[in-house]
C-alpha positions in Angstrom: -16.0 -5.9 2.5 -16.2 -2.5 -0.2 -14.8 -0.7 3.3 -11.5 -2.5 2.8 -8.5 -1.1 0.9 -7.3 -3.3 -1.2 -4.6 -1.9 -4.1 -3.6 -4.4 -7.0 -0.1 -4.4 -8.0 0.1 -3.8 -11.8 3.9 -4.7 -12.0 4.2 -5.3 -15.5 5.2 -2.7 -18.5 2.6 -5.1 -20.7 -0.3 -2.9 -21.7 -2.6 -6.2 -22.5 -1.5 -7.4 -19.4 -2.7 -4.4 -17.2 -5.7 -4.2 -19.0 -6.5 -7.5 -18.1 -5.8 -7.4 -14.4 -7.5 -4.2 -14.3 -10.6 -6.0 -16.1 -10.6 -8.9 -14.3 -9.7 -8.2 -10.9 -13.2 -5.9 -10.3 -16.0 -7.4 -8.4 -18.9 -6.0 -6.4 -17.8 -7.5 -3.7 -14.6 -5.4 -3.3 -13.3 -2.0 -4.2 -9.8 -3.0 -6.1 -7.8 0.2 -7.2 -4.5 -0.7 -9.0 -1.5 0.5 -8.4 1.4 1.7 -10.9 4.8 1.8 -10.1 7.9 2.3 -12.0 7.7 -0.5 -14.7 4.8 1.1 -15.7 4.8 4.7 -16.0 8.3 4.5 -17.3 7.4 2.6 -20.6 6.8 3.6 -23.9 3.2 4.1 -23.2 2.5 4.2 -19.4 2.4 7.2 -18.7 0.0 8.3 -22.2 -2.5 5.2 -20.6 -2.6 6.9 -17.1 -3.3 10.7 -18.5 -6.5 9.2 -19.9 -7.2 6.3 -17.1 -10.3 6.8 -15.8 -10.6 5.0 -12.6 -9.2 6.1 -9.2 -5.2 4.7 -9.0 -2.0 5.0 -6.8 1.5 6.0 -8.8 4.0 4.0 -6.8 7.5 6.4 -7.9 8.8 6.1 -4.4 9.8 9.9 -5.0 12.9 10.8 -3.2 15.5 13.5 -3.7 16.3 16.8 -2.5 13.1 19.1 -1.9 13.1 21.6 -5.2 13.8 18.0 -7.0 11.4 16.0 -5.5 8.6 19.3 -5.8 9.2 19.4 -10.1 8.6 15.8 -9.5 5.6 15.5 -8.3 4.4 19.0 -10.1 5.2 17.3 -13.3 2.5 14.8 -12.6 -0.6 17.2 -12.3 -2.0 16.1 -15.6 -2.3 12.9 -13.9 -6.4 13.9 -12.8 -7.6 10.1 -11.3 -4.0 10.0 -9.0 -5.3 9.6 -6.0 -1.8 8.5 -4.1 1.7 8.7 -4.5 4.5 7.3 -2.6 7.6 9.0 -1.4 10.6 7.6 0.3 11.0 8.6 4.2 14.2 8.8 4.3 14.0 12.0 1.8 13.4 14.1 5.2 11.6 16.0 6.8 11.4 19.0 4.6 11.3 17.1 1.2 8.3 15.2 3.1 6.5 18.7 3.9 7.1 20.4 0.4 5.9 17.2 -1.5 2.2 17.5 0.6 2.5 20.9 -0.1 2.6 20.5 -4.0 0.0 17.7 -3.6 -2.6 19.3 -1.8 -2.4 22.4 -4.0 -2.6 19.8 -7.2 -5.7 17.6 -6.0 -6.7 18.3 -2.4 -8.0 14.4 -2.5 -4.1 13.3 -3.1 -2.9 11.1 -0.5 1.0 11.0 0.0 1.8 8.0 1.5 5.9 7.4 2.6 7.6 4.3 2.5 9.3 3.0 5.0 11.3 -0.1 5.2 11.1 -1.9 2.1 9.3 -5.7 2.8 12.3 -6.9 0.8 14.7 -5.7 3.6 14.9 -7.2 7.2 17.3 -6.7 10.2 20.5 -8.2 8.4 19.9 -6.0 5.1 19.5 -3.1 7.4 22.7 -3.7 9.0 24.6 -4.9 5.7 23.5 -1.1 4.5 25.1 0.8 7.6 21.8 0.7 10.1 22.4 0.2 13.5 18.5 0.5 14.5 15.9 -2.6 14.0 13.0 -2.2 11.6 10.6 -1.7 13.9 12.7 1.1 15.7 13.1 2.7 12.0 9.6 2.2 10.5 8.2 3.5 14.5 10.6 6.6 13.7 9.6 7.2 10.0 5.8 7.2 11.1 6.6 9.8 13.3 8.4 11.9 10.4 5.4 11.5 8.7 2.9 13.0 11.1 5.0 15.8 11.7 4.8 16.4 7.8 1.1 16.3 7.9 2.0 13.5 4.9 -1.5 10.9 4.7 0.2 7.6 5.7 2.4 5.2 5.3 4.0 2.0 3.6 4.9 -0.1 5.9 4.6 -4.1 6.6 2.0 -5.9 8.4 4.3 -6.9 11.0 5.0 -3.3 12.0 1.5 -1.7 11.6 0.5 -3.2 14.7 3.0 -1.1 16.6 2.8 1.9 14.4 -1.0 2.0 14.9 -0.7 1.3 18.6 1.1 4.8 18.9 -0.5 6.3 15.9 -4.1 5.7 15.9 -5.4 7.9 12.9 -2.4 7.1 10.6 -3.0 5.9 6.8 -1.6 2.5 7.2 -0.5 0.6 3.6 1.3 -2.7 4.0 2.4 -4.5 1.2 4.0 -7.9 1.1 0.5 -9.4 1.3 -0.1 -13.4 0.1 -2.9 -15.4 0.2 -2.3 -18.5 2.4 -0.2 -21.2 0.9 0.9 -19.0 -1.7 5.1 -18.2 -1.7 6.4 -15.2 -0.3 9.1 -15.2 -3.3 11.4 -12.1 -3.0 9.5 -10.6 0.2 11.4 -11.0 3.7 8.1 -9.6 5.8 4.5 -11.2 4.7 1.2 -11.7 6.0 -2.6 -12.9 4.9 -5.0 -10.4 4.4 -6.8 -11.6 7.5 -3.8 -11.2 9.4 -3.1 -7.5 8.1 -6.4 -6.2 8.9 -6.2 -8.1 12.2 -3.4 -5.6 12.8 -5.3 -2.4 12.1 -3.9 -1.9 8.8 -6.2 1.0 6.7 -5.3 -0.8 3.5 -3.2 -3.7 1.5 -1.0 -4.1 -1.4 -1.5 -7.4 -3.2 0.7 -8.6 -6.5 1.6 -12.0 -7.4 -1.3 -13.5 -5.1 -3.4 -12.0 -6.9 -2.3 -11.3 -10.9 -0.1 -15.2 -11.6 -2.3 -17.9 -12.8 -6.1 -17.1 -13.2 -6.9 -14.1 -11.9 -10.7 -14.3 -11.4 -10.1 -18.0 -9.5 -7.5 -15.6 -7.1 -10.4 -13.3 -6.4 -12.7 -15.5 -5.7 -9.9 -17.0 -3.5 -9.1 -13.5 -1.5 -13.2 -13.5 -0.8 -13.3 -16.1 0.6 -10.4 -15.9 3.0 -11.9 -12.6 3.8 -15.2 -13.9 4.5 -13.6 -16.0 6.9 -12.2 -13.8 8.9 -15.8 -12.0 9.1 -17.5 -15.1 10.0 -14.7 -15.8 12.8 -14.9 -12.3 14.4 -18.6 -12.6 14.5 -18.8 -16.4 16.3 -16.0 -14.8 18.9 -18.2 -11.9 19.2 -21.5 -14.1 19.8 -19.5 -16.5 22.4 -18.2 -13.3 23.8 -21.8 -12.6 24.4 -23.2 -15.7 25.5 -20.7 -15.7 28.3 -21.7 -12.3 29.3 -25.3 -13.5 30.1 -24.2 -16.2 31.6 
């Protein structure tokens, strides 16, 4: 299971707080790299925490402004050594897209950039209450192709429109967010999925947050192993029945 990306969202400006879902959310098992976003690094003492953090992590600024803007942005963050990923916003363009991996590469040639699509928050009536005449698949199927043409890493997109994405975009860095354990609520999120579910749709990696960081934390873990296991243990008896039929 270490070959699954799985990011922890650490959306709280409470030092003790990500200290203890950083702490408590590793296990052998799994490879958990948390993810900051704007909560964070814009308190008193996010960003000081991050300049020394020594782990891999993914800044979540959804960067997104006009090119010479959005290039002092993400220059400004080059102290930032164990940044592995940062997100910008799609919709910046083409040629904010291509200056940001520019800046990156020449920063930390292991820094993904990753652009966000549709937010998982939005759905067809949100697009259309903000001036969109296109669906979100057509959108997020139209960003991914912004983003290859950028030579950008990936994207952030939902697990309901990775499986189309990956269909026509086999190598892509896919990210969804919007992931909950099952049973759990899908609170403000209009477009979620299990992790099963996700991966089952060729996802490269997901985002999880409340499933994972609300009550007890280790108890949620152990909870996300064993729905992963699951899904191992399923794909195997399909693949041995698959098999069996063969020979027969």
């Amino acid at each position: 299971m270490k070959n699954k990306n799985i990011f922890v969202a650490c959306d709280t400006s409470n030092l003790s707080e990500i200290k203890k879902i950083i702490r408590q959310t590793q296990t052998k098992k799994l490879k958990i790299v948390p993810k900051f976003g704007l909560q964070f690094f814009y308190s008193k003492i996010g960003r000081k925490f991050l300049e020394n953090f020594k782990k891999d992590f993914w800044l979540d600024l959804k960067i997104n402004d006009i090119p010479q803007t959005a290039l002092s942005a993400v220059d400004s963050l080059k102290d930032l050594k164990k940044c592995k990923y940062i997100t910008v916003h799609t919709n910046g363009g083409l040629e904010m897209l291509r200056v940001i991996k520019k800046k990156a590469k020449s920063i930390n040639k292991d820094l993904k950039v990753l652009g966000v699509t549709i937010l998982t928050s939005l759905n067809n009536k949100s697009l259309k209450e903000i001036g969109y005449t296109k669906s979100v698949e057509q959108l997020v199927l139209k960003q991914a192709g912004l983003i290859k043409k950028s030579r950008c890493d990936g994207i952030v997109c939902s697990a309901q429109e990775a499986q189309i994405v990956r269909k026509k975009y086999q190598n892509l860095f896919i990210v969804t967010p919007g992931i909950r354990l099952p049973g759990d609520s899908a609170n403000d999120q209009s477009r979620v999925m299990t992790p099963n579910d996700a991966f089952n749709n060729k996802v490269s990696g997901i985002v999880m947050g409340r499933s994972l960081i609300k009550g007890n934390i280790k108890n949620n873990i152990k909870r996300l192993i064993d729905h992963l296991n699951k899904w191992s243990k399923d794909l195997k008896f399909v693949g041995s029945l698959i098999s069996t039929l063969l020979i027969l």
